[in-house]
N, C-alpha and C positions, 0 to 999 in steps of 0.2 A: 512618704507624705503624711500631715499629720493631720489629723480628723478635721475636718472645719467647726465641727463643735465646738471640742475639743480647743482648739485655736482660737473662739469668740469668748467660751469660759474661762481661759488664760489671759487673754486679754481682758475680760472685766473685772477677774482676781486683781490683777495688776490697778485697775482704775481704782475699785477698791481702798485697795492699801492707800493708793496715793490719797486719795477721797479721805481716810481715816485719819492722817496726818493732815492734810489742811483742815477736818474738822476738828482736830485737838487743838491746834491754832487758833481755833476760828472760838471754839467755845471755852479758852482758858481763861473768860472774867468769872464763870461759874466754879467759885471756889466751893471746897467739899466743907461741909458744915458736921459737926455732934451735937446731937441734941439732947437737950434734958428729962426727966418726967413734966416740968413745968410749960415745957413746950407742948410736949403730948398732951398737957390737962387743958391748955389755950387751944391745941385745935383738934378737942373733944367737943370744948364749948362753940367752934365756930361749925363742928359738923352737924352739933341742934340747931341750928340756925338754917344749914344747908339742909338736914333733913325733913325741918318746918314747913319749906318752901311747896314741899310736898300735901301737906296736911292741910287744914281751915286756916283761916284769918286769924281765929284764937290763938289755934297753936304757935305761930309764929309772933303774934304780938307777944305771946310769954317768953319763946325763948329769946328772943329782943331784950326783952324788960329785963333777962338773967344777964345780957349783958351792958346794961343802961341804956339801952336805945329807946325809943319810942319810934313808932310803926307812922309814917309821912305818905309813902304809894304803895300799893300793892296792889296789880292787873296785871291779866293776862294778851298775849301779846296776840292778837286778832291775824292768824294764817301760820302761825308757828306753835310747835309742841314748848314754849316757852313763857315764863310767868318769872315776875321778880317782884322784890320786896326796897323801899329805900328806906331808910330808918335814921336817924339823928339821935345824936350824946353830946349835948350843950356842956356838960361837966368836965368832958373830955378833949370838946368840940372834934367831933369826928364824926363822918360820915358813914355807914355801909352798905352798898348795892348787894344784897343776896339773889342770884339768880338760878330757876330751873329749868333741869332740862328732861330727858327725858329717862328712868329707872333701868328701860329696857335697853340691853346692850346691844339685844338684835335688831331694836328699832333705829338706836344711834347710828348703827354699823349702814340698815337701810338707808335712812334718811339722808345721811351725811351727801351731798354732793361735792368732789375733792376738788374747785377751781378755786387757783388764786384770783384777786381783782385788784388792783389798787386801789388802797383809799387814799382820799387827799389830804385827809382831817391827820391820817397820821403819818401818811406819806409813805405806806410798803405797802408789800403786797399781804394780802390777808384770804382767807378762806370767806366763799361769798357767800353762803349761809348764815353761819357765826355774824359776819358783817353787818349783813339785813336787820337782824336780831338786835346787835347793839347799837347802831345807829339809832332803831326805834327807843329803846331806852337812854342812852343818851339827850335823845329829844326830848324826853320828858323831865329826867329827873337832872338837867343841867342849869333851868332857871331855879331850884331850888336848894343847888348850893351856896352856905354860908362862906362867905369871905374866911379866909381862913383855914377853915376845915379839913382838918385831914379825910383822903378818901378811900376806906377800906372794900376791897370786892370778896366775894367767894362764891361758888358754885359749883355743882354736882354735873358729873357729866357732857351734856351740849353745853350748858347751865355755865359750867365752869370754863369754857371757850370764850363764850360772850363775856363773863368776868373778868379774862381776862384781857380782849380787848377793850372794855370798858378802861381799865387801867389804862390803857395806852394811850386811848383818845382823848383823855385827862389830863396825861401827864404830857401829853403834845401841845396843850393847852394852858400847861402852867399852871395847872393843881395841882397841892399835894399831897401827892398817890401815898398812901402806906403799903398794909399786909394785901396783896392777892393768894391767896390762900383757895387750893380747888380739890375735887376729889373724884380720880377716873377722868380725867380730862383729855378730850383728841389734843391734836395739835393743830394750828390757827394762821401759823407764819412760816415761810422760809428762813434761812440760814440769816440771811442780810435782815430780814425783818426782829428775829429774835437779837440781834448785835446789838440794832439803833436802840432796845429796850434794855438791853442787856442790865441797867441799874435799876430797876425795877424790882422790888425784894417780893421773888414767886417764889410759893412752895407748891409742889405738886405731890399731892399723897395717892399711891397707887396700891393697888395688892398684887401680889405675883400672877394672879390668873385674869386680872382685868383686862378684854382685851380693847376697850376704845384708846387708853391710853397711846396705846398702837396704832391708831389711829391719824390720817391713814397709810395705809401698809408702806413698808418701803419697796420701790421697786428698782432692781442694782440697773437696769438700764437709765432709771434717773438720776444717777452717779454720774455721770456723763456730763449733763449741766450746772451739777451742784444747786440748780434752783427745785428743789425738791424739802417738802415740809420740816419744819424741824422744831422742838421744844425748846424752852429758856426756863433758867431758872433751876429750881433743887428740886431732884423727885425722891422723894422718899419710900422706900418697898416697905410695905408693911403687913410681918409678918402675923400669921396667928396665934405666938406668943409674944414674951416680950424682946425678940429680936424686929429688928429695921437695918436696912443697908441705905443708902445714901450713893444715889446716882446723877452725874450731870454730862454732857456733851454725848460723844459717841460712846459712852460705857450705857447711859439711855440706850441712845438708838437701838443698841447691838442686843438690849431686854428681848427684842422683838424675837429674835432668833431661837427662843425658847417653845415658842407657837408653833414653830417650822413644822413639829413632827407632834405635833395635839391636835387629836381632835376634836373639833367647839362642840362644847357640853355643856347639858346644866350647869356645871361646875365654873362655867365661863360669866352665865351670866349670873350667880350667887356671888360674885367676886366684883362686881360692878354695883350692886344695892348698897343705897347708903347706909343700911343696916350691919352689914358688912362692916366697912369701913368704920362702924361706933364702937363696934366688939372689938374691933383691932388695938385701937386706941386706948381703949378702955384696959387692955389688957399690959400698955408698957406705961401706963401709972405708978409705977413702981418698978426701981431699976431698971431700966429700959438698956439693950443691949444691942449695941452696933456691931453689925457682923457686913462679912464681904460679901456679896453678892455673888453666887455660882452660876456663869455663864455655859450653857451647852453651845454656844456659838462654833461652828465650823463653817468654813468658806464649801464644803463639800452639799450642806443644804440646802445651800441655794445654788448652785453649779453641777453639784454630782459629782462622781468618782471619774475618774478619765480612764478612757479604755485599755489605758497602758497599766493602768495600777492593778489590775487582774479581780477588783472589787468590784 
């Protein structure tokens, strides 16, 4: 007779796989991208923008003004660790929501409450945090887009969550959405919610030891429903030289499995500051090298060894 354990972890290996193949399915409009040093020097410049959000007033009307913007709102969001900046390029005619969130990854990690909600405005399910957050901005800075206008987001952390619902409730709306560009960002939607956005041009820049990215955790019992959180869009690892790997669908997801056997250190949250992520960038300025991504991923970390295998 075989373990009952033993038999429930065989059986969710099995869900698993199946799970991994409808999400290769599910997420093959996420084409793998190479990027240039000119992409890396573009979002150098959108990470002063994101890293402003943090600073005074000053600071961020300057790095605005490095990228033609002029500074329209900037407040802080009254019951939330969140503050955003709107900003207008009449030259360009294009919009940008910069939004923050919070530095701390052990605060992100607390705070976070993981329930989806429907919203109506975009019609999926979304994380009700993140939600709250961008509906308050929404409300405000939606009577002050210009006809026209392209709408670019970015954001740090929670910051980069709401950024990029922002994006969606836009483009549900028949704006048009440009760059959402984030940095450490949880994730915000389900499987079906990231699909309906699926033309949405996201980059998500991560470093190997971020862990809200991961955010939040997978749990293989929610394999089962398949309605369990998921990313959209290009995440780009970024290394401390000038290497980057380039992940989308379940080659993301499966990042997580690297955490399995770390444990959260300083080192966790040094890899989540947006100072971090300026250094990284700054360093594939020049030749910038795409490398494969080294997954530690084994089904045994999250299941274990079976009593038969004598390990």
């Amino acid at each position: 007779m075989k373990h009952p354990d033993t038999a429930f972890s065989r059986a969710l290996v099995t869900c698993l796989l199946l799970s991994c193949l409808i999400f290769n399915s599910a997420t093959a409009w996420a084409k793998k991208q190479h990027f240039t040093s000119q992409d890396f020097s573009r979002w150098l410049n959108v990470a002063h923008i994101a890293d402003a959000i943090y600073k005074s007033k000053a600071d961020i009307e300057k790095a605005l003004a490095a990228k033609g913007y002029t500074l329209k709102q900037y407040r802080q969001l009254d019951g939330y660790s969140v503050a955003y900046a709107f900003a207008t390029n009449d030259q360009t005619q294009q919009h940008i929501i910069a939004v923050r969130g919070t530095s701390n990854a052990e605060n992100a990690i607390v705070d976070a409450a993981f329930v989806l909600v429907t919203d109506p405005l975009t019609g999926i399910d979304i994380h009700q945090g993140f939600l709250l957050a961008a509906r308050d901005i929404y409300q405000q800075v939606q009577p002050e887009i210009k006809p026209g206008y392209r709408i670019n987001s970015v954001g740090h952390s929670l910051g980069g969550a709401v950024a990029l619902i922002l994006a969606m409730m836009f483009d549900a709306q028949d704006y048009s959405t440009g760059e959402v560009i984030t940095f450490g960002q949880p994730k915000v939607t389900n499987i079906s919610g990231s699909r309906k956005f699926k033309h949405l041009n996201v980059v998500r820049l991560v470093t190997p030891k971020d862990v809200v990215p991961l955010m939040p955790p997978l749990d293989p019992i929610d394999l089962m429903n398949l309605s369990i959180f998921w990313h959209q869009g290009t995440e780009v690892v970024l290394f401390k030289n000038r290497q980057y790997a380039v992940l989308t669908g379940t080659d993301s997801m499966l990042r997580a499995s690297d955490f399995l056997n770390d444990i959260p250190s300083e080192q966790h949250l040094n890899n989540h500051f947006m100072t971090t992520y300026i250094k990284h960038l700054k360093n594939k300025l020049h030749s910038p090298e795409e490398v494969a991504f080294k997954s530690d991923f084994k089904f045994s970390d999250w299941f274990g060894s079976s009593p038969e295998s004598g390990r």
